[in-house]
C-alpha positions in Angstrom: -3.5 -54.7 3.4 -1.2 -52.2 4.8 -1.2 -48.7 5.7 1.5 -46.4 6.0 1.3 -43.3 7.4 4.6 -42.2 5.4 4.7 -43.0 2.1 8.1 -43.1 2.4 8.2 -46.5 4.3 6.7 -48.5 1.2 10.0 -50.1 -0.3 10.5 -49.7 -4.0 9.0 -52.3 -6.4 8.8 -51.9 -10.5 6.0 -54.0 -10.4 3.7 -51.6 -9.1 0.6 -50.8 -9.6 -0.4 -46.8 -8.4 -3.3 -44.6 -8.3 -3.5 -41.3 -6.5 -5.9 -39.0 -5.4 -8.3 -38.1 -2.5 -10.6 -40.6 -3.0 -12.9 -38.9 -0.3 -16.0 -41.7 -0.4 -14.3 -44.3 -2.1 -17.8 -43.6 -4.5 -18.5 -45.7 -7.7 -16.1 -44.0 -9.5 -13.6 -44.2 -7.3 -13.8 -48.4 -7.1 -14.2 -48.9 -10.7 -10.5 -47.0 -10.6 -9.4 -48.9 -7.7 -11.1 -52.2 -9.1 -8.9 -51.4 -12.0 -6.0 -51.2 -10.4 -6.0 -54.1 -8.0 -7.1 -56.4 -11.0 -4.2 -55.3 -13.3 -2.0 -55.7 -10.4 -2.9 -59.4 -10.0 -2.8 -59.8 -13.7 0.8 -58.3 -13.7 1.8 -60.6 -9.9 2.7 -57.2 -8.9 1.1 -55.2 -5.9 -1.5 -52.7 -5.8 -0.8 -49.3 -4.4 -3.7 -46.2 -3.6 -1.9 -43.2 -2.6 -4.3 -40.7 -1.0 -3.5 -37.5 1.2 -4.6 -36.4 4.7 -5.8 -33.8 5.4 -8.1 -33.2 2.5 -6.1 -30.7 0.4 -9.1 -28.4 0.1 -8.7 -28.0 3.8 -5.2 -26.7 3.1 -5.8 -24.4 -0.3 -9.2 -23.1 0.9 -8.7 -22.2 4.7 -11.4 -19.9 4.5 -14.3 -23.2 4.1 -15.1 -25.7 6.3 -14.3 -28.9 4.2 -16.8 -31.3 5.1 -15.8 -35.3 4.3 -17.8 -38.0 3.2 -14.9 -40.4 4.5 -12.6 -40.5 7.6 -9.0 -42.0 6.6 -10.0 -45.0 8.6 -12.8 -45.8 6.5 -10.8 -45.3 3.4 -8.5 -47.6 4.8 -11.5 -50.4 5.5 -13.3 -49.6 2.0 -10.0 -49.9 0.3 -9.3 -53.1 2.1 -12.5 -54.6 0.9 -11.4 -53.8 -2.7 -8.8 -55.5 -2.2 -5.3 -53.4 -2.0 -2.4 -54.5 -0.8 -1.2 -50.8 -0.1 -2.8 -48.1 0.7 0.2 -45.1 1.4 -1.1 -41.8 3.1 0.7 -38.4 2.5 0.9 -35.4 4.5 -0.6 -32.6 2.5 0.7 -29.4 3.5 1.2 -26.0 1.7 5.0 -26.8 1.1 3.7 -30.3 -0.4 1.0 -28.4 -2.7 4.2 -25.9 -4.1 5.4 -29.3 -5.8 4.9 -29.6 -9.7 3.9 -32.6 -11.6 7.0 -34.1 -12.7 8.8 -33.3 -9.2 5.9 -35.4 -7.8 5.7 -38.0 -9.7 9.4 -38.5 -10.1 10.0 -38.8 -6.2 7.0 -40.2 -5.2 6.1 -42.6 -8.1 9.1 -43.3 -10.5 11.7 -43.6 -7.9 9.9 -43.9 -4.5 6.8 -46.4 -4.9 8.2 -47.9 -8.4 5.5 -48.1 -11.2 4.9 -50.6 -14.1 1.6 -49.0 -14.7 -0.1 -45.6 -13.2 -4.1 -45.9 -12.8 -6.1 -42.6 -13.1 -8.9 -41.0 -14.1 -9.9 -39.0 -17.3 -9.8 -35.8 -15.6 -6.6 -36.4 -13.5 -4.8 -32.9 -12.6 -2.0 -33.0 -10.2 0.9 -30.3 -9.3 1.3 -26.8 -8.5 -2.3 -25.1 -9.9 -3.2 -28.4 -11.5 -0.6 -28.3 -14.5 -0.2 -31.6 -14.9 -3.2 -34.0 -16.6 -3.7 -37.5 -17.8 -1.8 -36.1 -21.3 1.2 -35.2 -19.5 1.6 -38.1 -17.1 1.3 -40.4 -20.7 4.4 -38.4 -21.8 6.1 -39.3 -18.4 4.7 -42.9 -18.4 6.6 -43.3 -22.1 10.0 -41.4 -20.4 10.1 -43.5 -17.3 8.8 -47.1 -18.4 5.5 -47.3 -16.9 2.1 -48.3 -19.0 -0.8 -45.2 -18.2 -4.4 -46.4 -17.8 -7.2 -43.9 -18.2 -10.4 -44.6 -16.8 -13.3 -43.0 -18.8 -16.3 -41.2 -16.9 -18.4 -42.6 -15.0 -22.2 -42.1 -15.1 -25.0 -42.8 -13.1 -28.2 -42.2 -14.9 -27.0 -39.8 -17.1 -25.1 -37.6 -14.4 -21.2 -38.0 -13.5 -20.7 -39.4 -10.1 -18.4 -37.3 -8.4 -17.4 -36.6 -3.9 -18.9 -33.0 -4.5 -22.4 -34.2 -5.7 -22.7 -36.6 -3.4 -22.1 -34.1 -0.8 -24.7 -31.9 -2.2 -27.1 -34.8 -2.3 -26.4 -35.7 1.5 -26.5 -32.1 2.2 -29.6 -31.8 1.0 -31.4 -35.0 3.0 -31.3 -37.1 0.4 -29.4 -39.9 1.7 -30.9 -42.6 -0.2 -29.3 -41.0 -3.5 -26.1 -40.3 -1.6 -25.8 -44.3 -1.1 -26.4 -45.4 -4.5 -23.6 -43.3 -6.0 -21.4 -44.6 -3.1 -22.7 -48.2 -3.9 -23.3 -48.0 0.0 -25.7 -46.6 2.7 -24.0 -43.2 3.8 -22.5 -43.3 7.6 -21.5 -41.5 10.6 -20.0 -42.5 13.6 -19.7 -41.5 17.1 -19.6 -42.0 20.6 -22.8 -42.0 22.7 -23.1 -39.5 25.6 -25.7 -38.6 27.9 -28.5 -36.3 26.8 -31.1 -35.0 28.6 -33.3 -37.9 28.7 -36.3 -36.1 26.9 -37.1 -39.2 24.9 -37.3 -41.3 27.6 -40.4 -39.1 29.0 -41.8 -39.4 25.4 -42.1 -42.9 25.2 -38.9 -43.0 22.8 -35.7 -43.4 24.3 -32.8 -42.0 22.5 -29.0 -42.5 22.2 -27.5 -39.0 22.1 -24.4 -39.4 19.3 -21.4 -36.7 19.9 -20.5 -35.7 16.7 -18.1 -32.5 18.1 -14.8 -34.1 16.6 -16.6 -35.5 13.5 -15.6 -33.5 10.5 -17.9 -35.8 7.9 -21.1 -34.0 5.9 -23.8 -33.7 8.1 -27.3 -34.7 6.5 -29.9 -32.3 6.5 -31.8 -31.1 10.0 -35.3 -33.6 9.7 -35.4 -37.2 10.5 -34.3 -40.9 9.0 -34.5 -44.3 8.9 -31.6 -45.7 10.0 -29.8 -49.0 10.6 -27.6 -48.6 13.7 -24.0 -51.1 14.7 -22.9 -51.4 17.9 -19.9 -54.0 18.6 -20.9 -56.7 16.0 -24.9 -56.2 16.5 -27.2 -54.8 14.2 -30.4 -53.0 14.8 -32.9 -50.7 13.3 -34.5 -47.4 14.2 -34.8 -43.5 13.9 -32.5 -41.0 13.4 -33.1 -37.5 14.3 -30.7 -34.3 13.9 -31.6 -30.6 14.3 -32.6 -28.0 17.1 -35.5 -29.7 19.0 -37.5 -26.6 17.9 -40.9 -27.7 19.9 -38.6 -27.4 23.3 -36.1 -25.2 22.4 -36.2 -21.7 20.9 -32.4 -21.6 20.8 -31.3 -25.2 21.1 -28.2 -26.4 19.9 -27.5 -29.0 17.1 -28.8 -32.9 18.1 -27.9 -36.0 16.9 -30.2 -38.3 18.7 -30.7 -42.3 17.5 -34.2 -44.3 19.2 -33.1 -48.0 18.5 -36.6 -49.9 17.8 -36.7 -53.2 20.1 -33.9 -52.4 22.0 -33.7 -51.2 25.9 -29.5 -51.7 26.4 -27.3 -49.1 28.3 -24.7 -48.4 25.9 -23.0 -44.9 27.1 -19.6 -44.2 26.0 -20.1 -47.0 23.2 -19.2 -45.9 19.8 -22.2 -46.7 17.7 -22.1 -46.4 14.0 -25.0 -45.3 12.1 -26.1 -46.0 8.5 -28.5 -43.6 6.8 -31.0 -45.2 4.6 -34.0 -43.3 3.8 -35.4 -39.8 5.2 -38.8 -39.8 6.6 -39.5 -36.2 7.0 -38.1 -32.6 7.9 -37.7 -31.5 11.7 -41.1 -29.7 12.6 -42.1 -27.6 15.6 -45.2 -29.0 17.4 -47.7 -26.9 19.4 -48.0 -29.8 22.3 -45.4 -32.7 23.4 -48.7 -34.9 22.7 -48.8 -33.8 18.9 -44.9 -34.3 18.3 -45.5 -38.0 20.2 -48.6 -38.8 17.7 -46.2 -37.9 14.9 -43.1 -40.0 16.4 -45.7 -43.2 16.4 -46.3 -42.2 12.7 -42.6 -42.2 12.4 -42.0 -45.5 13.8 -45.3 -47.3 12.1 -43.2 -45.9 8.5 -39.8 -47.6 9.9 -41.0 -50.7 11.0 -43.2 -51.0 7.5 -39.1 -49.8 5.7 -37.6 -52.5 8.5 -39.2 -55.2 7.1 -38.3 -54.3 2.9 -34.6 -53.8 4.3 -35.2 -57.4 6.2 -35.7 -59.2 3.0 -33.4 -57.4 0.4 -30.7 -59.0 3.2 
């Protein structure tokens, strides 16, 4: 697969196969449109094509909130890549770009810059200045310019439509475990360890401190987690623990600390990745170090009993 931070340096080709949109999470929606399109493209011998934007146009439109993602464009590159595009074209999205309307988009971007023999999207597909355009229009255009239109119906999870802003609310809202079945994967963040100030070690539970200042992706709720922890090409276990340190700190600031279980390494300055699989509990404020370190044992006698259920789904 290639990625092109222009999409202006993919050469034309009829035998295209495009879908567009943010496709923050790559979520189970989002692949059964992207699984859509790559098959039809192999069907067709053409190529398959995901256009997707960067920045996240709500961080344009809505400079007033903090957009939040559930995917950097690197991991939308590798998730797209394991679905097996060929292309995956990136697009500037700026204030001038959003002033575009639907036919002045899809005409230089699709009909005569990427080439199209068939335009994936889904049933609620708006594009163009204040969202004029919709899956009705771009059939009318498909029919103009030669190229087939394929709608992907809703999809459902249990009743509910899976959808990027749901899944941030679930995530939001500590419940990661939810969060990774509508992304058909265990929710992530990643980050670069630092030093701390090496409480854990004096609590029997030393901790990798995870900088997350850059990281512009959904933060789960304060509390602690299960996690399942990558660093290089190992993988390990352990606990996951974001919030204010409230037994120590009146005022502290926000925490993202990892204890690996079984593991006594020096990794600073590694970037560790870290997959969130189930929440234990919420962050508490103890009376006593000794009655936050009786409840950390409790934590890690509930991972270890999780550890081994993970161990033999794998």
């Amino acid at each position: 697969m290639r990625l092109s931070q222009y999409i202006e340096n993919i050469k034309y080709d009829k035998n295209s196969v495009v879908t567009i949109g943010t496709f923050d999470g790559i979520h189970l929606a989002h692949q059964r449109i992207i699984e859509t399109t790559v098959r039809l493209a192999k069907e067709r011998k053409g190529r398959s094509v995901v256009v997707t934007f960067e920045p996240h146009p709500r961080e344009v439109l809505d400079e007033k909130t903090e957009m939040r993602l559930l995917t950097t464009l690197q991991e939308r590159k590798e998730y797209c890549e394991q679905l097996g595009v060929d292309w995956l074209a990136v697009i500037e999205f700026n204030k001038n770009f959003s002033q575009q309307t639907f036919d002045e988009f899809y005409l230089k971007y699709v009909v005569d810059g990427i080439g199209a023999s068939a335009v994936v999207e889904g049933y609620d597909h708006h594009w163009g200045k204040n969202r004029e355009g919709n899956i009705q229009a771009l059939e009318k255009l498909g029919i103009k310019h030669g190229f087939d239109v394929v709608k992907i119906e809703q999809f459902n999870y249990n009743g509910v439509p899976v959808s990027s802003s749901l899944i941030r609310k679930e995530i939001v809202n500590g419940f990661v475990d939810k969060a990774s079945v509508l992304l058909g994967r265990p929710y992530s963040l990643s980050g670069k360890v630092i030093e701390g100030d090496k409480r854990g070690c004096t609590l029997g539970y030393p901790t990798a401190n995870v900088d997350l200042t850059a990281n512009k992706k959904v933060l789960p709720k304060d509390g602690i987690y299960f996690v399942r922890v990558q660093t290089g090409n190992e993988k390990y276990f352990g606990m996951a623990s974001i919030g204010l340190r409230p037994t120590f700190y009146e005022e502290g600031k926000r925490v993202f600390e990892v204890n690996i279980l079984d593991f006594n390494r020096d990794i600073y300055g590694s970037e560790i990745k870290i997959d969130f699989l189930q929440r234990l509990r919420d962050e508490q404020k103890f009376e006593s170090k000794d009655q936050l370190v009786k409840k950390m044992h409790e934590d890690e006698q509930i991972s270890r009993e999780l550890l081994i259920k993970y161990l033999n789904k794998e």
